[in-house]
N, C-alpha and C positions, 0 to 999 in steps of 0.2 A: 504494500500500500504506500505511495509518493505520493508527499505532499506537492503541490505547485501553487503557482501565482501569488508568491509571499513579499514581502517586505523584506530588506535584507536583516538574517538574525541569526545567532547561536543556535545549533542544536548538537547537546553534546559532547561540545567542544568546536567541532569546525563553525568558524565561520561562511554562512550560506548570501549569497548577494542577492540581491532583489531581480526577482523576475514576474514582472507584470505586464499582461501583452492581451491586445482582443476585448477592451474593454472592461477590464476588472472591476470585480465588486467587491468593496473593503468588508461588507458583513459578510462574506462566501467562504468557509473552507473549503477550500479545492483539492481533489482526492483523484490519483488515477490508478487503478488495476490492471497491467496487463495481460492480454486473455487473446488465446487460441480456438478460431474456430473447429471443432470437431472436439476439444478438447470440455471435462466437465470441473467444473467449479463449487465451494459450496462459502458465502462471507456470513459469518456471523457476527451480526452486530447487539450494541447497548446503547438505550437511552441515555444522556449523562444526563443530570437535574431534571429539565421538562423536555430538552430534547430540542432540535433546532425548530426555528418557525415554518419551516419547509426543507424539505430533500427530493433531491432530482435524480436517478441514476439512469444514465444513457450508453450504450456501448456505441463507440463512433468508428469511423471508418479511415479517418484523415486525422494526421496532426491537429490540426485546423479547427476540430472539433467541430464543422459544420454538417459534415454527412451520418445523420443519428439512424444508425441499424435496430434498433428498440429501445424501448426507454421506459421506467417505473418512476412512477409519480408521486410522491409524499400522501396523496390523499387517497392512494391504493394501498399504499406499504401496508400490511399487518405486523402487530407489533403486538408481545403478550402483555399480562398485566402487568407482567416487572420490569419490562421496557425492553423484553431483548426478542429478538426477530433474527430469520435467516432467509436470506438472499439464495436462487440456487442459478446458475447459469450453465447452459449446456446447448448443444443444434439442433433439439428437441422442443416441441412444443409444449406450453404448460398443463394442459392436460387436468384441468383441475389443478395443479398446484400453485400455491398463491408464493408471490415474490417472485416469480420467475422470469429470466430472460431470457430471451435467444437469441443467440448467434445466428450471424448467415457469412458466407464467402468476406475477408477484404476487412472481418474486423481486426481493431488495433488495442481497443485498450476500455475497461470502464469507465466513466469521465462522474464522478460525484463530486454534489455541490451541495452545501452542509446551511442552509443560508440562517444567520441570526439576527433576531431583532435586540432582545433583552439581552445584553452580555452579561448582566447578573447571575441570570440563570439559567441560560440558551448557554448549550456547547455543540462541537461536532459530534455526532456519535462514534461509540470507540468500535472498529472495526479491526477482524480477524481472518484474513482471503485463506483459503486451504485449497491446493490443485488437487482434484481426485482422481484422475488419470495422467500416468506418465506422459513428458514430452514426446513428440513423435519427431520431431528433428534435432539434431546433433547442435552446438553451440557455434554461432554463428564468431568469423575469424574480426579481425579489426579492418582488415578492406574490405569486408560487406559492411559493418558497422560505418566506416567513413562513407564510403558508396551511400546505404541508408539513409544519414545525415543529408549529404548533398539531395539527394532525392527531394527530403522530404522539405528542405527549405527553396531549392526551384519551385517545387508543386505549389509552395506557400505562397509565393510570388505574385498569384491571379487572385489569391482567393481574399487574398488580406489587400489587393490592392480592392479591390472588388468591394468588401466592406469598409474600407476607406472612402471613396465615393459616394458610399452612400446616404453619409452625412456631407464631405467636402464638398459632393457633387449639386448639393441644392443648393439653394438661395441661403445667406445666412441671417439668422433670427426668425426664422418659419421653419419649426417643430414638425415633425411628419408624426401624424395625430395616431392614436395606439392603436396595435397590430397584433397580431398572434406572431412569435418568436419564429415556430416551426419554421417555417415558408424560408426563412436566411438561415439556416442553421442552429437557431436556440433553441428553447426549452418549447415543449408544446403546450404545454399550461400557464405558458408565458406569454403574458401584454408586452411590448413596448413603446415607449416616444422617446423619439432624437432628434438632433439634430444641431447643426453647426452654429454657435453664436460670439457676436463683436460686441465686446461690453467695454468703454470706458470707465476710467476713476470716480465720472460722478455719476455712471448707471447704472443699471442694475434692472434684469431680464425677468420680468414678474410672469409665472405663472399658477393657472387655475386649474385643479383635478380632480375627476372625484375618486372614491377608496377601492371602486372597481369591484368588489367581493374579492378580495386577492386576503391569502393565508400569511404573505409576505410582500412588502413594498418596498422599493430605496430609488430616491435619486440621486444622482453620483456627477460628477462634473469629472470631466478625464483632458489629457492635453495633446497636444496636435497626433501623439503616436497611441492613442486611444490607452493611455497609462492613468489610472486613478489619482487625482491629489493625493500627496503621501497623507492618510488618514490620522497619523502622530504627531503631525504640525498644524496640519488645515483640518475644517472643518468642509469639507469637501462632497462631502457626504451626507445623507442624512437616511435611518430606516423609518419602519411600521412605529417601532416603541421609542422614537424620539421625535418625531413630528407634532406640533402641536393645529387641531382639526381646526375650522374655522366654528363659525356660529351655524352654521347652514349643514354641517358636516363632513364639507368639502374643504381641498386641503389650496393653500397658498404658498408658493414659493417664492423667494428672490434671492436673483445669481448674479454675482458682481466680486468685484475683488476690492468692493469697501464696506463695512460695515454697515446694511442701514437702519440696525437696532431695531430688526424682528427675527423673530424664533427661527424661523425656518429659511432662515438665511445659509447658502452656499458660496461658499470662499472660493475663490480661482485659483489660489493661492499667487497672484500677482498676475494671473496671466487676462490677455483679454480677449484672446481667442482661444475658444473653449469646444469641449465637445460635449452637451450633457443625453443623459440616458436615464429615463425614468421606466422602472420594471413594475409591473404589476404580475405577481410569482404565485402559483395555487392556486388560480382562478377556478371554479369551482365548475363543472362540466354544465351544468342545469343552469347558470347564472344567468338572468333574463336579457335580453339584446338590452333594455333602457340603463342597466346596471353595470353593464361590462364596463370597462375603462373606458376615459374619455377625457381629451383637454379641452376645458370648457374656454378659458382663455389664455392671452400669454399677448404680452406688449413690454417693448423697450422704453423705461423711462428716468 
């Protein structure tokens, strides 16, 4: 089980550097598994305290994590009453068994996302992978490994310019109004709005949302390499259990790299071209069209 998308930090001893890429989300533990198709798996997990406000597991197909070959949903996972659950992964259908995933051809790896609202008492769940069938290939030498490598950052090349564009490429300060994730590669229980913005020192980018029925929310301001404000210095960031709702029950934001002494202010941390990203996470399958996520307004002032 590898961690990714960290801050840089000790574990251990070694010092780890920071690697954050694709839009990071400062509340997300990020987890990957690698996994063989044909081959069977079995992860047993545990709740820690209440458990995170949502979990995603996807087995994807690309680095890139945009090509998702199945995926289990936080609002499927079963979980007992003492908080521990087992995952099983194999090329076989579930078959009646709950937690299950399937491989198909060309998969690469697990991809979990741990996501928290309440750091108090929100943690990742503590997970335990066990392979239950022997490997069927021999250990791969250091010139596939380099070979591999090259491959896999050429391929990256379209896909990340790709997602690039898709905030650079609008207009900047018009929001592309919220979407389901799936369709670009995210999560499929997944809302979102983005979109590219130019804020001066005496403005500040206001917008209006409503709560969407989502299990988990954050909006996050990232910078021109879709890298998160470091969350240690700025306030970059905001989730579910820090936002404070409006009168109406709808939420207000403003984004700017100057203080304008309200709650739900997002810092640039200096910068004034920005990339922000507002998720709406757990959307709940039955949620009525007039509830889904929705940006009611958003003006530069």
């Amino acid at each position: 089980v590898v961690q990714g998308w960290v801050l840089a930090h000790e574990w251990f001893g070694p010092r780890i550097g920071p690697a954050r890429i694709g839009g990071a989300n400062p509340d997300n533990g990020y987890r990957l598994i690698p996994v063989e198709h044909g081959a069977s798996y079995r992860i047993d997990g545990r709740q820690l305290g209440s458990g995170p406000a949502d979990v995603t597991w996807t087995i994807v197909a690309n680095q890139g994590t945009s090509m998702t070959l199945a995926s289990l949903e936080g609002q499927d996972l079963v979980v007992e009453a003492d908080g521990r659950f087992t995952v099983t992964i194999d090329d076989q259908p579930a078959n009646g068994r709950p937690n299950h995933l399937q491989t198909q051809r060309g998969a690469l790896f697990l991809f979990i996302r741990d996501s928290l609202g309440d750091w108090d008492t929100e943690r990742p769940n503590a997970l335990r992978v066990t392979r239950l069938t022997p490997p069927s290939a021999p250990p791969i030498s250091d010139d596939e490994i380099a070979w591999r490598a090259i491959d896999f950052m050429l391929r990256d090349v379209p896909l990340y310019y790709w997602f690039t564009m898709l905030t650079h490429g609008k207009p900047a300060n018009r929001l592309i109004p919220p979407r389901p994730s799936g369709g670009v590669g995210g999560l499929r229980s997944q809302f979102g709005c983005y979109g590219t913005l130019r804020i001066a020192d005496d403005e500040a980018y206001v917008i209006k949302v409503n709560p969407g029925g989502a299990s988990f929310r954050d909006i996050v301001v990232h910078d021109w390499w879709h890298r998160s404000i470091r969350p240690d210095t700025h306030t970059g960031s905001l989730n579910n259990a820090q936002i404070a709702a409006d009168e109406d029950g709808n939420f207000t934001f403003a984004i700017g790299p100057t203080d304008p002494g309200l709650h739900n202010w997002l810092d640039t941390g200096g910068l004034h071209e920005t990339i922000l990203l507002h998720r709406w996470q757990g959307v709940a399958r039955d949620t009525p069209q007039d509830e889904q996520p929705r940006l009611i307004s958003e003006k530069l002032v």
